[in-house]
Backbone and ligand atoms as CSV (ligand in chain L), in Angstrom:
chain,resi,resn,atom,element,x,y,z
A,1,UNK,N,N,-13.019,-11.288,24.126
A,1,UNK,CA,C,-12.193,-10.416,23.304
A,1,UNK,C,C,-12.471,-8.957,23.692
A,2,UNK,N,N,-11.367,-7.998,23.409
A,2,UNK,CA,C,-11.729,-6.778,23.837
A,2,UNK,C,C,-12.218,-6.029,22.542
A,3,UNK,N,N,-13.163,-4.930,23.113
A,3,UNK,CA,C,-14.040,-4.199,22.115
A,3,UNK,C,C,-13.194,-3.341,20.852
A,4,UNK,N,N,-13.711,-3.780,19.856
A,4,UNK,CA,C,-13.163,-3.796,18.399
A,4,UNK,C,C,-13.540,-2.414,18.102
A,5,UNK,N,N,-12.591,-1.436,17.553
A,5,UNK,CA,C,-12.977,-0.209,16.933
A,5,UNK,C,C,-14.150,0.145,16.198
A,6,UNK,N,N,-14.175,-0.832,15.371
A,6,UNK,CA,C,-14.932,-0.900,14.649
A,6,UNK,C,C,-15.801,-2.383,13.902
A,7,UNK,N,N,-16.877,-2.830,14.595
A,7,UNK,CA,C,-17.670,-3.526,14.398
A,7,UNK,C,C,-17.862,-4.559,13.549
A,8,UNK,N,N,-18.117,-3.371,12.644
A,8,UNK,CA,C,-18.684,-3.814,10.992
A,8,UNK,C,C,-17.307,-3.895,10.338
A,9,UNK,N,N,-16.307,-3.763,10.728
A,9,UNK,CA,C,-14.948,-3.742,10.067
A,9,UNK,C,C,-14.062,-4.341,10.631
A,10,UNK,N,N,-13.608,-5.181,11.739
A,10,UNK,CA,C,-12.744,-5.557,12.507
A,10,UNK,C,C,-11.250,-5.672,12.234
A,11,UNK,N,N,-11.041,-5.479,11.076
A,11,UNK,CA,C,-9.803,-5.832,10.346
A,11,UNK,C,C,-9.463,-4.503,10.097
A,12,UNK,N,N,-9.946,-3.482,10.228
A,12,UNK,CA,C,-10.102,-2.301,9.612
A,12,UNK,C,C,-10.685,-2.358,7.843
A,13,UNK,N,N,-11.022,-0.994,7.017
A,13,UNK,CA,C,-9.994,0.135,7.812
A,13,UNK,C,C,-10.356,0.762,8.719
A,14,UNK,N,N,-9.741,1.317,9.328
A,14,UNK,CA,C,-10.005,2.228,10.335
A,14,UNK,C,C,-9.250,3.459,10.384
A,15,UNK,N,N,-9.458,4.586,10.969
A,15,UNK,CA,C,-9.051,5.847,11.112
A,15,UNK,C,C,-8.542,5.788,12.886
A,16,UNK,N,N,-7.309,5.729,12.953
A,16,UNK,CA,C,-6.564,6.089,14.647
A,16,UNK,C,C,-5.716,7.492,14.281
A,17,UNK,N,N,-6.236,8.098,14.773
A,17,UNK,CA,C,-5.596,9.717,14.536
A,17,UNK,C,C,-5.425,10.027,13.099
A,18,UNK,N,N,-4.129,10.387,12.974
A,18,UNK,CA,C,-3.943,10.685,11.436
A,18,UNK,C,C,-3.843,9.522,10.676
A,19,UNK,N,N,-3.787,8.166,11.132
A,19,UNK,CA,C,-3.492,6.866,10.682
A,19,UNK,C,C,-4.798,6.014,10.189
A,20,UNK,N,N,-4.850,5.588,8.426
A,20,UNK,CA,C,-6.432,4.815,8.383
A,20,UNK,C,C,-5.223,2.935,8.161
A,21,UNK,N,N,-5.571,2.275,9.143
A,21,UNK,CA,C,-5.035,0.564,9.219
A,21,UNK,C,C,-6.019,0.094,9.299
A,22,UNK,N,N,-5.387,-0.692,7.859
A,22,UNK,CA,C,-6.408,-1.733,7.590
A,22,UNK,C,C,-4.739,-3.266,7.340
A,23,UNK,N,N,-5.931,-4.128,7.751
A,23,UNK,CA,C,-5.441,-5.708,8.048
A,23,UNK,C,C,-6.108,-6.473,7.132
A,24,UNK,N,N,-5.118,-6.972,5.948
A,24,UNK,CA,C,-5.665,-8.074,5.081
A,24,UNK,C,C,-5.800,-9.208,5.658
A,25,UNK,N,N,-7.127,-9.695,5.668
A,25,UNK,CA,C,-7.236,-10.894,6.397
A,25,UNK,C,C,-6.509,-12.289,5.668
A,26,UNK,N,N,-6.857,-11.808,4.378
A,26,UNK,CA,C,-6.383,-12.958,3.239
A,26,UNK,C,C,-4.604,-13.258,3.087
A,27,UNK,N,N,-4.122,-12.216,3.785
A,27,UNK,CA,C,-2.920,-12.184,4.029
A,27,UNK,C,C,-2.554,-12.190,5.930
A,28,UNK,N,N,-3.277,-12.117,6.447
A,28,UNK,CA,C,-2.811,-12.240,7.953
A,28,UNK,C,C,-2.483,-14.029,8.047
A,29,UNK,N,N,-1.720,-14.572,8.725
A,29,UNK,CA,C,-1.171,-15.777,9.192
A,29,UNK,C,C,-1.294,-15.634,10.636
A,30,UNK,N,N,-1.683,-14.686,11.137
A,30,UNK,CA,C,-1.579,-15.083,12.762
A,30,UNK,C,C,-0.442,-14.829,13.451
A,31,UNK,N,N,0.924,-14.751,12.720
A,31,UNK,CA,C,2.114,-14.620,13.560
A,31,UNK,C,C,2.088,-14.184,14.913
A,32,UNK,N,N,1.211,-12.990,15.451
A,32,UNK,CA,C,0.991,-11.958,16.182
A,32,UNK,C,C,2.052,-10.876,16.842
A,33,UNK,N,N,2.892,-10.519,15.757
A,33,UNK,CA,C,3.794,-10.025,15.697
A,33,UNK,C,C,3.663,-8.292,16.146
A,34,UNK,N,N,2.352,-8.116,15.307
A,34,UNK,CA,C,1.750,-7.453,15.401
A,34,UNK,C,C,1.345,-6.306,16.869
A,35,UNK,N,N,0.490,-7.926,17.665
A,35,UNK,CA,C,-0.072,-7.292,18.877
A,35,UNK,C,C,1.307,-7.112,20.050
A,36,UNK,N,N,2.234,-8.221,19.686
A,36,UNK,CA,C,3.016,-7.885,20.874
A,36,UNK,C,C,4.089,-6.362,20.617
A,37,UNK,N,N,3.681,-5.876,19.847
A,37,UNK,CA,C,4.227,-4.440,19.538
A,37,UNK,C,C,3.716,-3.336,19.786
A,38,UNK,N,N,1.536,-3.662,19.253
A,38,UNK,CA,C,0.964,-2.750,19.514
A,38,UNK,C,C,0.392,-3.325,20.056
A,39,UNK,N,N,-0.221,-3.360,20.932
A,39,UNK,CA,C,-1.388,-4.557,22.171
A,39,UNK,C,C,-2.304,-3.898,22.653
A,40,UNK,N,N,-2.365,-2.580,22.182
A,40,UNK,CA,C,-3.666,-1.695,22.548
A,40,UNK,C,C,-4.175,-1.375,21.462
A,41,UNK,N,N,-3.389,-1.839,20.076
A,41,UNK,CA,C,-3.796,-1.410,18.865
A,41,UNK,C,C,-5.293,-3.063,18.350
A,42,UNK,N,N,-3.691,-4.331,18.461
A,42,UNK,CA,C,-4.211,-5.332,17.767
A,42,UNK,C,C,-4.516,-6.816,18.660
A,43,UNK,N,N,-5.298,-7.215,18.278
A,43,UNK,CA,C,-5.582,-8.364,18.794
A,43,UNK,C,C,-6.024,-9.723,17.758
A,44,UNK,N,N,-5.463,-10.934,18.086
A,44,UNK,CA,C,-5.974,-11.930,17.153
A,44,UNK,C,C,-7.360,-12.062,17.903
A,45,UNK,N,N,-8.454,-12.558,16.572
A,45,UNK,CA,C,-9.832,-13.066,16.898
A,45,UNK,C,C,-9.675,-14.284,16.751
A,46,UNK,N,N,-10.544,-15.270,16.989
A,46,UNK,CA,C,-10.597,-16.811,16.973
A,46,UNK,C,C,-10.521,-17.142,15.281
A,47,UNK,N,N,-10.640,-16.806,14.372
A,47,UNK,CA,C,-9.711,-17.176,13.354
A,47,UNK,C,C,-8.281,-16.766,13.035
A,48,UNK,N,N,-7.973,-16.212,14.320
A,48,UNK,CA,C,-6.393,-16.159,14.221
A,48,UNK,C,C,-5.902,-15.042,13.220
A,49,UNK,N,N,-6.989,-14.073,13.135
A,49,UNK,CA,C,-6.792,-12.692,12.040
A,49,UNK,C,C,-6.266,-11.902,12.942
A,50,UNK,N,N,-5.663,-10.760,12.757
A,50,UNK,CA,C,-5.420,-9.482,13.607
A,50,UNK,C,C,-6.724,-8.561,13.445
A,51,UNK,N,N,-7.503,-8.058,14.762
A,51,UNK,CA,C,-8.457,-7.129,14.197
A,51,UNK,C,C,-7.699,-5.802,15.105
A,52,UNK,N,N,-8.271,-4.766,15.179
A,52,UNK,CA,C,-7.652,-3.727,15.450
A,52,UNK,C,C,-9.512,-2.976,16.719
A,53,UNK,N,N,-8.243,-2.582,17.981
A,53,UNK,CA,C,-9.286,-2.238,19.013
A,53,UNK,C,C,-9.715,-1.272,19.454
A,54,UNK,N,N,-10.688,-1.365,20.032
A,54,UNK,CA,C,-10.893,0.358,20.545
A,54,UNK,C,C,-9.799,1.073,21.139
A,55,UNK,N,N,-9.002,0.435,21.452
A,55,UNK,CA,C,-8.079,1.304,22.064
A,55,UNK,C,C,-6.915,1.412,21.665
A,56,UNK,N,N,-7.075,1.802,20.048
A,56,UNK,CA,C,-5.948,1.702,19.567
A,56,UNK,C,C,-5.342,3.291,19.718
A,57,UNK,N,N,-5.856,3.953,19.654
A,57,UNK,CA,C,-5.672,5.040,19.689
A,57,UNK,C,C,-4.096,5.853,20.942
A,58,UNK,N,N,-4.612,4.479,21.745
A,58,UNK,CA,C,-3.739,4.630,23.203
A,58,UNK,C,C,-2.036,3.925,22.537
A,59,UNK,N,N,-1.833,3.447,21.663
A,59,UNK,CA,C,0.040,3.259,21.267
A,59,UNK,C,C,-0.045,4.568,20.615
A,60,UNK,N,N,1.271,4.994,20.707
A,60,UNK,CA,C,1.577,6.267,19.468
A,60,UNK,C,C,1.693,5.493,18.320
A,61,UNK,N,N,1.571,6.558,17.166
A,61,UNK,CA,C,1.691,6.016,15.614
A,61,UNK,C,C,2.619,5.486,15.750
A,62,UNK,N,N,3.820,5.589,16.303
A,62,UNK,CA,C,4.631,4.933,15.650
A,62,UNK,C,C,5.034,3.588,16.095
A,63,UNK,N,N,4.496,3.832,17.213
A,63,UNK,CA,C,4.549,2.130,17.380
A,63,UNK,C,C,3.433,1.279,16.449
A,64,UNK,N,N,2.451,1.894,15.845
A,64,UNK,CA,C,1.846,1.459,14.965
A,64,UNK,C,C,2.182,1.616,13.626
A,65,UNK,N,N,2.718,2.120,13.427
A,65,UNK,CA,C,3.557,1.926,12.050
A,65,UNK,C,C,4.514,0.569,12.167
A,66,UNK,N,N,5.379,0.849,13.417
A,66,UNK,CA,C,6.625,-0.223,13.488
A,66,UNK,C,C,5.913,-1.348,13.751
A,67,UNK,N,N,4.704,-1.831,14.123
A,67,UNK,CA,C,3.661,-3.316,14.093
A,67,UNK,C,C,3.672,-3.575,12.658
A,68,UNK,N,N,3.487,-2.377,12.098
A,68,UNK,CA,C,3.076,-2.732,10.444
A,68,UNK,C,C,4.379,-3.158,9.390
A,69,UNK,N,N,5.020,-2.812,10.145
A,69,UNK,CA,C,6.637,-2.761,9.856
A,69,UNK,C,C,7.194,-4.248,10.029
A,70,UNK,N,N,7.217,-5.010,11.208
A,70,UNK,CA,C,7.038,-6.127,11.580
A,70,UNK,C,C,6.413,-7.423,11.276
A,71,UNK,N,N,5.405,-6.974,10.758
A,71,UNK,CA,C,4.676,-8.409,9.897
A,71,UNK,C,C,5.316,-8.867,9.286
A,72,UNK,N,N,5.405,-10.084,9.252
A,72,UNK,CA,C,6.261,-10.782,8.422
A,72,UNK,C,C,5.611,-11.321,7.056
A,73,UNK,N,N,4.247,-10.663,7.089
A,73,UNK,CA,C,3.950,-10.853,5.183
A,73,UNK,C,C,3.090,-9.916,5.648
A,74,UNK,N,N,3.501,-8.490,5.746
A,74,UNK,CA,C,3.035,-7.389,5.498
A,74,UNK,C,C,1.491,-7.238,5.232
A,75,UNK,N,N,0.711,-7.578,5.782
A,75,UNK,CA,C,-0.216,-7.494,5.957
A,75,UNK,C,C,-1.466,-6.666,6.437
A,76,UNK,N,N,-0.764,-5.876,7.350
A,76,UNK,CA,C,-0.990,-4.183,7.652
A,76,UNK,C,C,-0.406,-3.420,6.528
A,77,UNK,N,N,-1.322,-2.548,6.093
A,77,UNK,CA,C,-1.392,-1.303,5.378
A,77,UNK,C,C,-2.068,0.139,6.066
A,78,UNK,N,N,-1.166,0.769,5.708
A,78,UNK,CA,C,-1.408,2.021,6.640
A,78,UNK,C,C,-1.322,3.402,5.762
A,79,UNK,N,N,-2.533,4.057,5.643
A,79,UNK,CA,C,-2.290,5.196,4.608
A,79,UNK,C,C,-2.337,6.553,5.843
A,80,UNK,N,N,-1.970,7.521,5.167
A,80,UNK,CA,C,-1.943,8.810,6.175
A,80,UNK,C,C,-3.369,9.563,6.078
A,81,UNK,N,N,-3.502,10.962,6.463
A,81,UNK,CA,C,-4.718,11.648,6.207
A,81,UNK,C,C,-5.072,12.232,4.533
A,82,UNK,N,N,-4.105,12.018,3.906
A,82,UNK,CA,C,-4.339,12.297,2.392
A,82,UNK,C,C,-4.266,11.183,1.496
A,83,UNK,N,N,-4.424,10.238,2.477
A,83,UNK,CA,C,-4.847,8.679,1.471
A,83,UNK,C,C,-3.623,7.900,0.815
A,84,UNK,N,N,-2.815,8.700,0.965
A,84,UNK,CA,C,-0.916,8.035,0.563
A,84,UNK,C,C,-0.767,7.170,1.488
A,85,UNK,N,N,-0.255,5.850,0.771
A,85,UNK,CA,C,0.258,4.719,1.609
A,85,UNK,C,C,1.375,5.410,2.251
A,86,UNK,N,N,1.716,4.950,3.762
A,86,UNK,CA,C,2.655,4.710,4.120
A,86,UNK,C,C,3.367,4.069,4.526
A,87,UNK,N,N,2.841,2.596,4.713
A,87,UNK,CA,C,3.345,1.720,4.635
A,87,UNK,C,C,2.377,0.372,4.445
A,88,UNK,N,N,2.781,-0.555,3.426
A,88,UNK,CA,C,4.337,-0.621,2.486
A,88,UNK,C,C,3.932,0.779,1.935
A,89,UNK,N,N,5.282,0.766,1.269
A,89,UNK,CA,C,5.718,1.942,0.226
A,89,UNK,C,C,5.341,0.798,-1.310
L,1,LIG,S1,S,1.876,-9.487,12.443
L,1,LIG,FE1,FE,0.852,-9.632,10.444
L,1,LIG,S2,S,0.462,-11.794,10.194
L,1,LIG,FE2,FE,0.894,-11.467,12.342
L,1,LIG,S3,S,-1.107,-11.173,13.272
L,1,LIG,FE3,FE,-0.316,-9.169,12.766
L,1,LIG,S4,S,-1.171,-8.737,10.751
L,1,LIG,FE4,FE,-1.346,-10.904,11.083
């Protein structure tokens, strides 16, 4: 697997620029709807969760928004730098 942003958090949250994504695991299904949108952002781990990678930083937001956008049970949550969801709304 490739190296996870964050360790102790794999699911997030995490902070990618102005963006903190975090991945409910209890809600991820695996679709991987996700990675084939952002693929520098997300990756499934062997329980078939989305975790989020070091190199997420390398999609623009908005292709990381539109991953989060894409889930098909919304499962990515994405707040901005003042802690307001932005997606879901
Ligand atoms: S698109 Fe949603 S359900 Fe599919 S892997 Fe990503 S977070 Fe999980």
């Amino acid at each position: 697997m490739s190296q996870l942003k964050d360790s102790q958090n794999p699911s997030g949250p995490v902070v990618i620029g102005k963006l903190k994504v975090t991945v409910d695991r209890n809600i991820c299904i695996g679709a991987s709807t996700c990675v084939a949108i952002a693929s520098k952002t997300f990756e499934l781990d062997t329980e078939a969760k989305a975790v989020i990678l070091n190199s997420a930083g390398q999609d623009p937001e908005e292709i990381v928004l539109n991953a989060a956008k894409v889930c098909p049970v919304a499962a990515i949550t994405i707040e901005n730098e003042k802690g307001e969801k932005v997606y879901p709304k």
